[in-house]
C-alpha positions in Angstrom: -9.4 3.8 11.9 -10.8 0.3 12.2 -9.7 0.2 15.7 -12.2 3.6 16.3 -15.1 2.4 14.5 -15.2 -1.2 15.7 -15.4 0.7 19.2 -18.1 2.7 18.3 -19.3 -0.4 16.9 -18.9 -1.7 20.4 -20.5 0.8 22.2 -23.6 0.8 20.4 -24.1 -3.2 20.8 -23.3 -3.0 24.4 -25.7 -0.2 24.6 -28.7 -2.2 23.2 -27.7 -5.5 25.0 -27.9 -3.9 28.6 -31.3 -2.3 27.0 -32.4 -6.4 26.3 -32.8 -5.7 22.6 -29.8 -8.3 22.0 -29.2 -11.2 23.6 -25.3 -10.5 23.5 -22.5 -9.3 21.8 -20.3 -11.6 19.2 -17.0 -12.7 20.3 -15.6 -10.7 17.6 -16.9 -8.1 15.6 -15.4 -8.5 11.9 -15.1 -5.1 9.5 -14.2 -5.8 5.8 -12.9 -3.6 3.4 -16.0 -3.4 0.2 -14.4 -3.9 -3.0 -15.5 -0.6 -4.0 -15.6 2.9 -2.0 -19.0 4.2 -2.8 -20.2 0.8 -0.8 -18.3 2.8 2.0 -15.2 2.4 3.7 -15.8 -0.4 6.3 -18.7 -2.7 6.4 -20.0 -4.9 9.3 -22.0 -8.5 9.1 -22.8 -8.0 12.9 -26.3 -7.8 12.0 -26.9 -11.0 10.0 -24.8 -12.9 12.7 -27.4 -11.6 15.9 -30.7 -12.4 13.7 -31.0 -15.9 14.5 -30.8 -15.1 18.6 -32.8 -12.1 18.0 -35.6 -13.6 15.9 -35.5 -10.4 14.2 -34.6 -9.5 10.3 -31.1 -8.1 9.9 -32.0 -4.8 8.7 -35.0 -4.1 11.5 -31.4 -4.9 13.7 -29.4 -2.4 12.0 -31.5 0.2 12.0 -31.2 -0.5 16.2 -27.6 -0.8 15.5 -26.9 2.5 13.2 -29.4 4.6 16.0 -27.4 3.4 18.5 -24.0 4.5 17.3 -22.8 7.0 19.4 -21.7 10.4 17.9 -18.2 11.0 16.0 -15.7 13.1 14.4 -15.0 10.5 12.1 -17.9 9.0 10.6 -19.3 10.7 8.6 -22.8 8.6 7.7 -24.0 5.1 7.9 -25.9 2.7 5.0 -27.4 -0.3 5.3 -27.3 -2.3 2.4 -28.5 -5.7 1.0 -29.8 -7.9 3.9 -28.4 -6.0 6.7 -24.9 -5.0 5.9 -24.0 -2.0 7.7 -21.4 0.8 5.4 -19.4 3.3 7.6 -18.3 6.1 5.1 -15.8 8.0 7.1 -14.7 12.0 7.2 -11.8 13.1 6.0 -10.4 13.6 9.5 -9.7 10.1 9.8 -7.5 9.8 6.8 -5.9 12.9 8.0 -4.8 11.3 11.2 -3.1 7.9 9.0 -1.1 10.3 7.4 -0.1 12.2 10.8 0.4 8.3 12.1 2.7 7.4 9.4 5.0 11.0 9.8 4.7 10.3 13.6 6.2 6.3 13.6 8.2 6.4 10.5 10.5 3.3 10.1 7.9 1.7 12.5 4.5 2.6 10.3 2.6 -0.9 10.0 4.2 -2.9 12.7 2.5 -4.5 15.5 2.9 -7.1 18.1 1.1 -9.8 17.2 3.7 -12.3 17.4 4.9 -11.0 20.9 6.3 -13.9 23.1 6.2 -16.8 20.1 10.2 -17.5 18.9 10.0 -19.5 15.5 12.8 -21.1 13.8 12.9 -20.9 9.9 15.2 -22.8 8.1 15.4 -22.1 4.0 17.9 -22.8 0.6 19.7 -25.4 2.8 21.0 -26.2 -0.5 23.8 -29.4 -0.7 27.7 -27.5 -1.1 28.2 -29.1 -4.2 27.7 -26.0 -6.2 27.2 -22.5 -6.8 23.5 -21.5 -5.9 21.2 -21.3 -8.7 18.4 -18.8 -9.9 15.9 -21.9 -8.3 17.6 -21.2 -5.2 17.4 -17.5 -5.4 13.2 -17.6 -5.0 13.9 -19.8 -1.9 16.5 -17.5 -0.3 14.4 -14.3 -1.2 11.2 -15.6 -0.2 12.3 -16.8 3.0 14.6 -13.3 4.1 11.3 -11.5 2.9 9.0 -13.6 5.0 11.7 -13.1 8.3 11.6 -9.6 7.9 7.7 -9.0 8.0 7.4 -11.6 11.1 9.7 -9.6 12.6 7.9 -6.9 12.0 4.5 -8.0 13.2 6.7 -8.5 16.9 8.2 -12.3 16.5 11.2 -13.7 17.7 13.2 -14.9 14.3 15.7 -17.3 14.3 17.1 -18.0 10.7 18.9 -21.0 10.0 21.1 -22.7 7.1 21.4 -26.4 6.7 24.9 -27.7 5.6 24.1 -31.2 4.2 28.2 -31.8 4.5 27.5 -35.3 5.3 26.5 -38.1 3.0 26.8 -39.3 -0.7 26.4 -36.1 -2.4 29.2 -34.6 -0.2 31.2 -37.8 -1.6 30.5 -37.3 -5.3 31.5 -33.6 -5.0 34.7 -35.0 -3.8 35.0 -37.8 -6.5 34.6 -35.3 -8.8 37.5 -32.9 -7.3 40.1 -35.6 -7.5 39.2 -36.4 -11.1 39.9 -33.0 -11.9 42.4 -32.9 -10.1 44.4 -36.0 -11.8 42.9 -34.9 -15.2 44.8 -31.4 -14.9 47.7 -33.3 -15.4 46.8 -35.9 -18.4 46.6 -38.6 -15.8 42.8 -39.5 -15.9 42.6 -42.6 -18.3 39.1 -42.5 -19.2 36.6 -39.5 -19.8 34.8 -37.6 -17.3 31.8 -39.9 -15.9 28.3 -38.3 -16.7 26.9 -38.2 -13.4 29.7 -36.5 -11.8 29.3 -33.4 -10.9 30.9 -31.5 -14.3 30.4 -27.7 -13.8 33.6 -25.4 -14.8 33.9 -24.6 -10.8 34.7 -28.3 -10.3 38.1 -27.6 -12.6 39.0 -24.8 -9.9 38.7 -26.5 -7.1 40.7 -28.9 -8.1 43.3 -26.4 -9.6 43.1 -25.2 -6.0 43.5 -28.4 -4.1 46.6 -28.9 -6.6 48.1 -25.2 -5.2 47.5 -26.5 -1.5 48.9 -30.5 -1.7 51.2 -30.4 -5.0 50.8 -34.2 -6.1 50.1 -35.7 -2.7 47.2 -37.3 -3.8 48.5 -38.5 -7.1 49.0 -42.5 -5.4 45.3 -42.7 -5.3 45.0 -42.5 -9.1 47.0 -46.4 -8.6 44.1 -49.1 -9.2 41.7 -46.6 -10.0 38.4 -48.5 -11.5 37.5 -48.5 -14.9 34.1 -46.5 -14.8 33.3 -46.6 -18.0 33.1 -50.5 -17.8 30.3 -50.6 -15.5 26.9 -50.4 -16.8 25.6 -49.1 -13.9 26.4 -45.6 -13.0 25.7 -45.2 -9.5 27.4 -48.7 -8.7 30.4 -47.1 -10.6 31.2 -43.7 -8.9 30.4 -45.2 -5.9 33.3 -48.0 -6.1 35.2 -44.7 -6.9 34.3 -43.2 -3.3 35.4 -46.5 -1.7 38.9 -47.0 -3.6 39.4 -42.7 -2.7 38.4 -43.1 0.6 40.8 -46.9 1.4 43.8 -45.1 -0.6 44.2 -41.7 0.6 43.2 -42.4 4.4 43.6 -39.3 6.5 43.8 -37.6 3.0 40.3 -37.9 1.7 39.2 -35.4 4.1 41.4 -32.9 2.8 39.8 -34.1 -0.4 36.2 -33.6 0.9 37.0 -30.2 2.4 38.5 -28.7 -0.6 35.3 -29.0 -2.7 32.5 -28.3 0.3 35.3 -25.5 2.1 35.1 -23.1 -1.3 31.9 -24.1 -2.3 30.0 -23.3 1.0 32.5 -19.9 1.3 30.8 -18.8 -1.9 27.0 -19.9 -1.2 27.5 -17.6 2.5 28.9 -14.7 -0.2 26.3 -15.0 -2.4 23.6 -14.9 -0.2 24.9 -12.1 1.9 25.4 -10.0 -1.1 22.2 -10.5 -1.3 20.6 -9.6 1.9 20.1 -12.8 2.9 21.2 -13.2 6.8 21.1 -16.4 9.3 21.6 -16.4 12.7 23.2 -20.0 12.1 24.7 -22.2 9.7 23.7 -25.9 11.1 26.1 -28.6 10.0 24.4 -32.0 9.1 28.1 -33.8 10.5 27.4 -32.3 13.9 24.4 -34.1 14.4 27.1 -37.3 13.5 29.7 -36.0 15.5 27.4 -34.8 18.9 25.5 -38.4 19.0 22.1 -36.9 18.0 21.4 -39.7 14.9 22.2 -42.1 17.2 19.6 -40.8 19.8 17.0 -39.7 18.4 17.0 -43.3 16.5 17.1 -44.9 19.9 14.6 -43.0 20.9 12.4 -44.5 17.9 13.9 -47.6 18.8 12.8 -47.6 22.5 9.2 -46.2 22.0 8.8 -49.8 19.8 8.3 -47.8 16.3 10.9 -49.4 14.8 12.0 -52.9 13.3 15.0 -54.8 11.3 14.3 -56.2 7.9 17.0 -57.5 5.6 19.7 -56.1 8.2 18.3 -52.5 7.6 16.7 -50.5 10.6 12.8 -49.0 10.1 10.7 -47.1 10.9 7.1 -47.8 11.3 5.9 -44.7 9.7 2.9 -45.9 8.2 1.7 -46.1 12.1 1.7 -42.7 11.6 -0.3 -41.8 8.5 2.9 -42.4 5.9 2.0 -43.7 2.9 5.4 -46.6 3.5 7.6 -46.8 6.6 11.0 -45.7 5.8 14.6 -47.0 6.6 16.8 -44.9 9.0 20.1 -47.5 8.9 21.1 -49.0 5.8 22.1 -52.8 5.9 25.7 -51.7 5.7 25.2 -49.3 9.3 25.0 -45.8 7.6 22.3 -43.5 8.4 19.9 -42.0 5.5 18.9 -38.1 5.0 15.6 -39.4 6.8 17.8 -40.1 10.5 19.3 -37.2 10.0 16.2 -35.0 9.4 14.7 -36.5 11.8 17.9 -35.7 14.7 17.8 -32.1 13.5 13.9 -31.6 13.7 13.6 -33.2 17.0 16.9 -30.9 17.9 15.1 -27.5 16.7 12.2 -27.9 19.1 15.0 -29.0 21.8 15.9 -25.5 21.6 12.6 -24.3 22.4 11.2 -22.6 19.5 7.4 -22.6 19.3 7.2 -23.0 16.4 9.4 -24.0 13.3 8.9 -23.1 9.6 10.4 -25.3 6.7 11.1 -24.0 3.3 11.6 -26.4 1.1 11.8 -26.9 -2.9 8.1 -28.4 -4.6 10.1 -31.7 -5.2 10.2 -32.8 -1.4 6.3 -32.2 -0.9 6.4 -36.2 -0.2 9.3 -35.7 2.8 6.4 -33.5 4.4 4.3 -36.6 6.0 7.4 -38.7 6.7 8.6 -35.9 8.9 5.6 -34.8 10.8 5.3 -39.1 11.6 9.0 -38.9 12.9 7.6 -36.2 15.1 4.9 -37.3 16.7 6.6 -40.8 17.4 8.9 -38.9 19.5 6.2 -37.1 21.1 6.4 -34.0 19.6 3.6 -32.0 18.4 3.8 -32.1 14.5 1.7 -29.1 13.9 4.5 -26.7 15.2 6.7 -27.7 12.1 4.7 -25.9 9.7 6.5 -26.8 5.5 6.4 -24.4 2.9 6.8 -25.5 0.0 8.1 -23.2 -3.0 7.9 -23.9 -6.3 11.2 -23.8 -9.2 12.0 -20.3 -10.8 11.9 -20.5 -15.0 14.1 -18.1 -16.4 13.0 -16.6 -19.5 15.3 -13.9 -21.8 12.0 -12.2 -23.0 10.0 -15.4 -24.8 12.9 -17.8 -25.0 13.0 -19.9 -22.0 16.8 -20.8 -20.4 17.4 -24.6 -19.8 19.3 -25.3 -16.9 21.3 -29.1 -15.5 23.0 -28.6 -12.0 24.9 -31.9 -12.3 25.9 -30.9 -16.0 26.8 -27.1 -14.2 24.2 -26.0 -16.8 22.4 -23.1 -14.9 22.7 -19.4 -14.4 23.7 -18.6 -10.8 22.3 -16.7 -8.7 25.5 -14.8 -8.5 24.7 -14.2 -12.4 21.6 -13.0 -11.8 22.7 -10.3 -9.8 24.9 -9.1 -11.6 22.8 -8.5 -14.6 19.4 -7.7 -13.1 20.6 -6.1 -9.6 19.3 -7.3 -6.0 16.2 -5.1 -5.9 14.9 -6.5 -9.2 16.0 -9.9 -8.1 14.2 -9.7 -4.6 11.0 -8.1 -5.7 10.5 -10.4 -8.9 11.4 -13.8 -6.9 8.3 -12.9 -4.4 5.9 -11.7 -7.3 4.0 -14.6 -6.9 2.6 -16.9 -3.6 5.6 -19.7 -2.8 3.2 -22.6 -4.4 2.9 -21.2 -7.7 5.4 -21.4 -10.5 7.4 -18.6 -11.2 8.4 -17.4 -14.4 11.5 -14.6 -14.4 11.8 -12.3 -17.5 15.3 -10.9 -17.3 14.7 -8.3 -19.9 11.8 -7.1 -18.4 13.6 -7.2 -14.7 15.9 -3.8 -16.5 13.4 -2.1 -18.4 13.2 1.3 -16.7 9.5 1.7 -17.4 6.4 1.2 -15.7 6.1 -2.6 -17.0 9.1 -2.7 -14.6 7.5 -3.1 -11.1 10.6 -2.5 -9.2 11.3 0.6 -11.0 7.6 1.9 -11.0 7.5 1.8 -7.0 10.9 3.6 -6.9 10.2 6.5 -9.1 7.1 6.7 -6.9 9.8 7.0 -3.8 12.5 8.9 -5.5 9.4 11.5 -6.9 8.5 12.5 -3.4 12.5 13.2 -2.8 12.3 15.1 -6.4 9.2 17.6 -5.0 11.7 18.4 -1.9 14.8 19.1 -4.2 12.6 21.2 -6.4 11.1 23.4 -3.6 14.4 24.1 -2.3 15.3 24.9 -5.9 12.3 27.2 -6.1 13.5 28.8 -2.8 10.1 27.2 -1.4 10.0 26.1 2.4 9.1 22.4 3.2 6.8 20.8 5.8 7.7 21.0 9.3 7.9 17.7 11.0 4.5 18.5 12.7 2.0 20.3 13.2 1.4 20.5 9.6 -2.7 21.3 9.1 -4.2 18.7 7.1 -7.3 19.6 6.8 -6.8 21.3 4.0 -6.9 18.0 1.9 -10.1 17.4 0.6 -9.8 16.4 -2.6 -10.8 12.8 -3.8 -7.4 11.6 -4.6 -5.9 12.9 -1.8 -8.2 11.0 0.3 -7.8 7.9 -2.0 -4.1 8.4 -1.5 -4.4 8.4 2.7 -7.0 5.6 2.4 -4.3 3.7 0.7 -1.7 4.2 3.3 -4.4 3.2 5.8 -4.2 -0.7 4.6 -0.8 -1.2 4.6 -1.0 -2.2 8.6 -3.3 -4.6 7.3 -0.9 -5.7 4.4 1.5 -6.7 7.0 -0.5 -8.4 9.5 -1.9 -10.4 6.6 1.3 -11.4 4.6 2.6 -12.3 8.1 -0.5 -14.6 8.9 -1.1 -16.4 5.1 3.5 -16.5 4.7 2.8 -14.2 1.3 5.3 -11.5 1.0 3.6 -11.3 -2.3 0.9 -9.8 -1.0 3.5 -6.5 0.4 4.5 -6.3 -3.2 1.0 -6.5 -4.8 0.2 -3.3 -2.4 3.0 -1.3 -3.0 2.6 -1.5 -6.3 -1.0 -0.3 -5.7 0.0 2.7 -3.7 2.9 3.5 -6.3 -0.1 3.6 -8.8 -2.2 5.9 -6.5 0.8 8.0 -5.8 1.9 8.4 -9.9 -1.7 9.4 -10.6 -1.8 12.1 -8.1 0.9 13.4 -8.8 0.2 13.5 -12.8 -2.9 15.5 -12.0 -2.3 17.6 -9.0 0.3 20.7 -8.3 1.9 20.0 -5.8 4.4 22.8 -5.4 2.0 25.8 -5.2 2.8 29.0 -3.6 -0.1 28.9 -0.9 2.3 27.4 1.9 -0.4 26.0 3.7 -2.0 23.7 1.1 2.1 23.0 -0.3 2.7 22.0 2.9 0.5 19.8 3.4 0.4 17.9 0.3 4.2 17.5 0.4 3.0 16.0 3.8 0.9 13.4 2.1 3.8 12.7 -0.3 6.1 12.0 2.4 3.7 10.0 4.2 3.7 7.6 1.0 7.7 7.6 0.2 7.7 6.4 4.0 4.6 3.6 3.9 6.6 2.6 0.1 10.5 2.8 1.8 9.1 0.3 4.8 7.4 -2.0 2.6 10.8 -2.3 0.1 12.7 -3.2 3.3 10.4 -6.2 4.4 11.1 -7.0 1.0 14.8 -6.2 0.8 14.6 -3.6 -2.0 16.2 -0.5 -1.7 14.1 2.5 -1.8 16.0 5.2 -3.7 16.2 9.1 -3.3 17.2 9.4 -6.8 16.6 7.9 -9.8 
């Protein structure tokens, strides 16, 4: 509908410029929703933005622009309001036609191609194996699969893409922690547990695990093992531990290694695909080791002059590059940092040609942003194609008390948990109930009430009603709508226009959660139209005997349980028949 009156719109500008009343027609003619219907149903600023080069008042140049509109079927008048504003109320025959549009593409209502020919890469979780993914990783993983699903709906190419940080101290703590476990299964650890190990339950059945595969093979290492709990300082203490694991076992400590990233990272792929959430790739951080891409894309720094030694440790001159500090890439002992590795796999991604490349990653790395983008553009890459979302922690609330959670004390609900007592849907729809910036809070008992505070379960009675009127005419030996050729016209009624009007934006929805990265914005609306829907229904028969009128308001039904059903999808919610 926008499409026809911006056209008309058209016509009647391109009609007074060729008449020298205008000096010429904006680039682009804008048409905003008003707040409120009886300000009309579209309104144009095109007057206001042609009074300067006119010399004219706005008004005097919408009263040109309103007699010059050429006739219609479906507008139905024309205001002008304030300082020139121009209102198109529409005739009902327009809203007939959305709803003929959305029985006509089904599954395909509100896509477009506006992202034809651009192939982004996303990349989002990437959370390190070193333990079951949390409720905090749940917002990330839903808010990204959400977000893929409407860009490939508004026509781009989307590549999705898992991270495995497999490499690197973490990795080695994970695996520090494994063998304690392992020797402590058997009465053979001689001091406690150390506190920043990693000391969650499925640490103890790893190891049990690791014990099933290797018996005591790895029992020598437990020979000269240091006294932890004599060192003051923590990290210098578990990290002597790595060093005396890694010298005694040899070939052995990566059978250690795997053991504890092997399950873990079978379990985070589980998890996620239980719920919905699907990559075209899982990217190892070791194959950047393995392949030689550290090693060039630090000699690429290294070449273009943006780096320098200090202290035996290799940097880079990021500050050249609006960094607040430069930052080290080799350590004075020859091991690379995250940073070298971030910065192989970024300048890797656009390697592959993507146009563009969207990071999602947790509100604690907001500094890493600027670091990155320097990295880029040293190499020569244009830093606005990495484009860094940032989304903020989940709080998990059981009605007003709030649940604490320590990963590195294995002190968290899982997101495997969470499933299981909430369900995906309410999982998926809560986590993106809010932009990616904002803080989240999660009420579990209010993610299973079956009422209309739930928002899940208000938008899929709305979905299973429609599929409840069918069952019921067929019940009442009734006949149902064809697929077409259903007359419409019959719909007059306010809320049955209000209803149509509402399936009407949900194009818009898209393109607009697609452009801002706000699946939020698809849940706001279809909990809108859900609204819309319930009230209609409360208030109207539906099911009468004239066939005519039944027919077509079960049209109009259907019309919503397919604009609700494809906006659940983007958002990976299932959209039941049956509730």
């Amino acid at each position: 509908m926008k499409a026809f009156v911006s056209q008309a719109l058209q016509g009647a500008l391109q009609q007074l410029h060729a008449q020298g009343r205008i000096p010429g027609i904006p680039a682009t003619l804008e048409l905003d929703r008003p707040k409120q219907v009886e300000h009309g149903h579209l309104a144009s600023n095109v007057a206001l933005l042609l009074a300067k080069a006119v010399g004219r008042k706005p008004r005097d140049i919408a009263d040109d622009i309103v007699a010059a509109l050429p006739a219609s079927d479906w507008i139905a008048r024309t205001e002008i309001a304030g300082p020139g504003f121009i209102n198109f109320f529409l005739q009902p025959a327009a809203f007939h036609a959305v709803i003929h549009r959305v029985r006509t593409e089904k599954e395909h209502f509100g896509a477009n191609r506006n992202g034809a020919g651009q192939r982004l890469q996303m990349e989002f979780v990437s959370a390190n194996p070193t333990g079951p993914l949390h409720v905090g990783h749940g917002r990330g993983a839903a808010y990204g699969a959400s977000l893929a699903n409407i860009l490939r709906f508004n026509g781009f190419d989307i590549f999705c893409e898992y991270y495995v940080n497999d490499a690197g101290r973490q990795m080695d703590i994970l695996a520090a922690s494994v063998y304690l476990r392992y020797l402590e299964a058997d009465k053979a650890l001689p001091w406690p547990f150390p506190e920043n190990g990693y000391r969650g339950d499925y640490v103890r059945e790893i190891a049990a695990h690791l014990r099933e595969q290797v018996g005591d093979r790895l029992r020598h290492a437990a020979v000269g093992l240091p006294n932890l709990p004599q060192m003051s300082d923590g990290d210098i203490a578990i990290d002597t531990l790595i060093a005396h694991l890694k010298q005694s076992l040899g070939e052995d400590y990566r059978t250690l290694h795997s053991a504890g990233l092997d399950e873990i990272l079978a379990d985070i792929r589980d998890d996620l695909e239980g719920f919905g959430v699907h990559y075209e790739r899982w990217y190892s951080e070791g194959s950047l080791m393995d392949t030689g891409a550290v090693d060039s894309a630090v000699a690429a720094l290294e070449k273009a002059g943006h780096c320098y030694t200090q202290e035996g440790a290799l940097w880079f001159r990021a500050t050249a590059f609006d960094d607040d500090k430069d930052r080290v890439l080799r350590r004075d002992n020859g091991a690379y940092t995250y940073f070298a590795s971030d910065v192989a796999y970024h300048a890797e991604k656009f390697a592959r040609g993507f146009t563009h490349v969207i990071d999602m990653w947790g509100a604690d790395h907001h500094g890493y942003v600027p670091r990155v983008k320097a990295a880029l553009r040293a190499l020569g890459l244009d830093d606005q194609q990495l484009e860094v979302v940032l989304v903020q922690f989940a709080i998990l609330y059981r009605g007003t008390e709030k649940i604490s959670m320590s990963t590195r004390a294995g002190e968290f609900v899982t997101l495997r948990e969470l499933r299981e007592e909430v369900g995906n849907d309410a999982a998926r729809f809560f986590y993106v109930l809010r932009r990616a910036d904002q803080h989240l809070d999660f009420d579990l008992e209010l993610a299973k009430k079956h009422s209309e505070e739930n928002p899940v379960f208000y938008i899929q009675y709305a979905h299973a009603r429609v599929y409840s009127l069918l069952r019921q005419s067929v019940e009442k030996g009734l006949s149902l709508p064809p697929a077409d050729g259903v007359g419409l016209e019959i719909l007059q009624e306010s809320r049955e226009i209000a209803l149509a009007d509402a399936l009407w934006r949900f194009p818009e929805v898209v393109a607009t959660a697609a452009r801002d990265r706000e699946p939020h914005q698809i849940a706001f609306y279809l909990r809108e139209l859900a609204a819309a829907f319930h009230t209609y229904y409360n208030s109207t028969r539906i099911l009468v005997e004239e066939t005519p009128l039944r027919h077509a308001r079960l049209t109009l039904c259907l019309a919503v349980a397919q604009s609700i059903a494809n906006g659940l999808r983007l958002l990976g919610v299932s959209a039941p028949e049956q509730m």
